[in-house]
N, C-alpha and C positions, 0 to 999 in steps of 0.2 A: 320867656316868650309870653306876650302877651293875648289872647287867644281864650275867646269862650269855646268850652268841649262841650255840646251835648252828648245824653246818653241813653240810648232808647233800646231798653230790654224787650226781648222777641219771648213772646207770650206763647211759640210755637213749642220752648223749649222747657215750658213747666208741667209741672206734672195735672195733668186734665182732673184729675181725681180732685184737688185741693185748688182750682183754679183763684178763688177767691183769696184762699193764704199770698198766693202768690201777686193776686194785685195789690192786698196790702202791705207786701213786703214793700214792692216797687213806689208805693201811697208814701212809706215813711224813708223812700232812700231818698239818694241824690239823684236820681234821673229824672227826667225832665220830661221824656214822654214815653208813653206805651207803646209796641212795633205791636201790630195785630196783620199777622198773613194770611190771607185769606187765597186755596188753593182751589182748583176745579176739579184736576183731575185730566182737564183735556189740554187747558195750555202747559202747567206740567204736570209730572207721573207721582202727584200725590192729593189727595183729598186733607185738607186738613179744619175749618169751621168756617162758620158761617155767619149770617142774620140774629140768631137765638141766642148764640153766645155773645155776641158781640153788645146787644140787646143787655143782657146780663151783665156781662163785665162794663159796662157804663151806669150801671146803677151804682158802683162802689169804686170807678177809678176815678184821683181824684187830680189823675197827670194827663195833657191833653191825648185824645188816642190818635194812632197815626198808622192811617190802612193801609196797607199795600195789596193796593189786589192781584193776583197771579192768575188771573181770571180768561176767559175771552170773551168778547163783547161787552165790557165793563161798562158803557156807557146806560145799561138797563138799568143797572142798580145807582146811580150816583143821588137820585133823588130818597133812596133806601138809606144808604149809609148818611143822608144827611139829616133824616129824622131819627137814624139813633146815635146821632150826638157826636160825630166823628168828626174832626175837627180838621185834617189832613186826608186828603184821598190820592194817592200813586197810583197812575196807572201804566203799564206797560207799552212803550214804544210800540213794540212788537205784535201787538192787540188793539191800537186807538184808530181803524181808518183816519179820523176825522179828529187828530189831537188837539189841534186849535180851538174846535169847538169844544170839544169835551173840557180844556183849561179852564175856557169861557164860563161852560152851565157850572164849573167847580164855584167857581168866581161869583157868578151869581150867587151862591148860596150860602155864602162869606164862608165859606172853607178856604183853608190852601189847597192850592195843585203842584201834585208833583209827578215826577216822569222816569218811572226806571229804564234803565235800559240792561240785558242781557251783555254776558261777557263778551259774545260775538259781535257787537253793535256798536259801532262807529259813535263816538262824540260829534260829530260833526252831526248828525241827524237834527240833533237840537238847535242849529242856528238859526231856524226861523220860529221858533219859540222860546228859546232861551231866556228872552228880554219879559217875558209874561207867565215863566214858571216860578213858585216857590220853591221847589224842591225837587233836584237832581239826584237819584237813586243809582249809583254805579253797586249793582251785583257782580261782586265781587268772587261769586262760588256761582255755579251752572242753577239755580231757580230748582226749588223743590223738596230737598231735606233740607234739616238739619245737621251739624256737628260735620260740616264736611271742611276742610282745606281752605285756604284763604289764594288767589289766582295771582303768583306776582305780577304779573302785565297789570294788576288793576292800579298798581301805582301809577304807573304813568298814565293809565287814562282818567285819573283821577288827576293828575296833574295838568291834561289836557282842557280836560272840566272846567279848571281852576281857571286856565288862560282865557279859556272861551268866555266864562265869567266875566273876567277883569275888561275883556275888552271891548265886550258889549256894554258894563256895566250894567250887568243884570242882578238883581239882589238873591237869586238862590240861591239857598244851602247845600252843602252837597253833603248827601247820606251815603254812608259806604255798610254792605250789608253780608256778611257772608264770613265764616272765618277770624271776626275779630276777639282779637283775646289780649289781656296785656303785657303781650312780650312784642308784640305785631301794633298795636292802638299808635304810640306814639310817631313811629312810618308811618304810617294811613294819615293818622295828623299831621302831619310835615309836609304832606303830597298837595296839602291843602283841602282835607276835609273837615265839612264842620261838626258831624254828627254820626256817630258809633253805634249802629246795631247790633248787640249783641245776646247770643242765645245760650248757649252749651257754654259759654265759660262766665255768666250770671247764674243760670240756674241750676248748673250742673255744677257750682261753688260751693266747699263747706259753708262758704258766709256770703252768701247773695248780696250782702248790705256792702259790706265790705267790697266786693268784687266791683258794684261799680261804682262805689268811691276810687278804687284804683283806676279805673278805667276812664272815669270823671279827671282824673288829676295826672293820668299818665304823662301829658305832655309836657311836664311842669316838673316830674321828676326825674325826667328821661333828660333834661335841659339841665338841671341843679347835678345829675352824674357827670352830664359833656362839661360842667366847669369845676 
């Protein structure tokens, strides 16, 4: 199958102590971009960083970074995250009153925009901006730890994704984020996703390097077993 996989290691799941080991790990793998989550606390029930790291870890990553904010009121900070260098900005359905516009000022500021939605949250929300998002975030686990469960329902609405795509002809990627590991990657990519978030089964690998080379090429060998 022919089929580019991106791979975007979640920076949630390494070890805070050696932060920098771990963006050079990511600097010399096959991944493609940095996942950086950023929580509050209020939208969900975990604090995890901020401005100062994010600040820091762009001094030495050398893969594009791609925010996710878990935030409320995200629209405060978009001109923040665009002077430290952040190349992609998600923000939550769930949290954007005004998502059109917030796409808009992303857009302005030649970043991509993208749009998670929560596992409760209808695909259909996005058909009046589908056609002017970059990237479609189906959270795939309930927002807020790590290492939890991958939610089977999110295949199909990752496959829902896919059709809303096709039929708008909208060029978003769709990011699946929660859960994935390489025994699950290759499903997620069949449902029609372009790009793998992955946290606990990257950093919590004997060989991070290795773990998303697999993860990288899952679909290709998942495909060379089916023949």
């Amino acid at each position: 199958m022919d089929k580019q996989v991106y791979v975007a290691p979640s920076l949630l799941a390494a070890d805070f102590l050696h932060l920098s080991k771990a963006v050079e790990m990511v600097n010399q793998s096959e991944a493609d971009w940095l996942h950086l989550d950023v929580m509050d606390g209020v939208f969900v029930p975990n604090i995890s960083f901020g401005m100062p790291v994010i600040e820091s870890v762009a001094k030495v990553c050398r893969k594009p970074m791609d925010v996710h904010l878990m935030i409320v009121q995200p629209e405060r900070y978009i001109d923040t995250f665009h002077r430290l260098g952040v190349h992609h900005l998600i923000l939550h359905y769930e949290t954007s009153v005004h998502l059109h516009r917030y796409i808009e000022h992303i857009h302005q500021l030649n970043m991509l925009a993208g749009v998670a939605l929560n596992p409760h949250t209808p695909v259909s929300v996005l058909n009046d901006v589908v056609q002017i998002v970059d990237i479609i975030l189906i959270m795939s686990v309930n927002p807020g730890f790590g290492g939890q469960h991958f939610i089977p329902h999110s295949l199909h609405k990752i496959q829902a994704t896919k059709q809303l795509i096709e039929q708008t002809r909208s060029s978003a990627k769709i990011v699946v984020d929660g859960g994935v590991d390489t025994q699950n990657a290759a499903e997620i990519l069949r449902a029609g996703a372009d790009v793998l978030v992955a946290g606990s089964s990257v950093f919590g690998a004997p060989d991070p390097i290795r773990a998303i080379s697999q993860l990288k090429h899952s679909l290709n060998a998942a495909t060379h077993l089916q023949g």
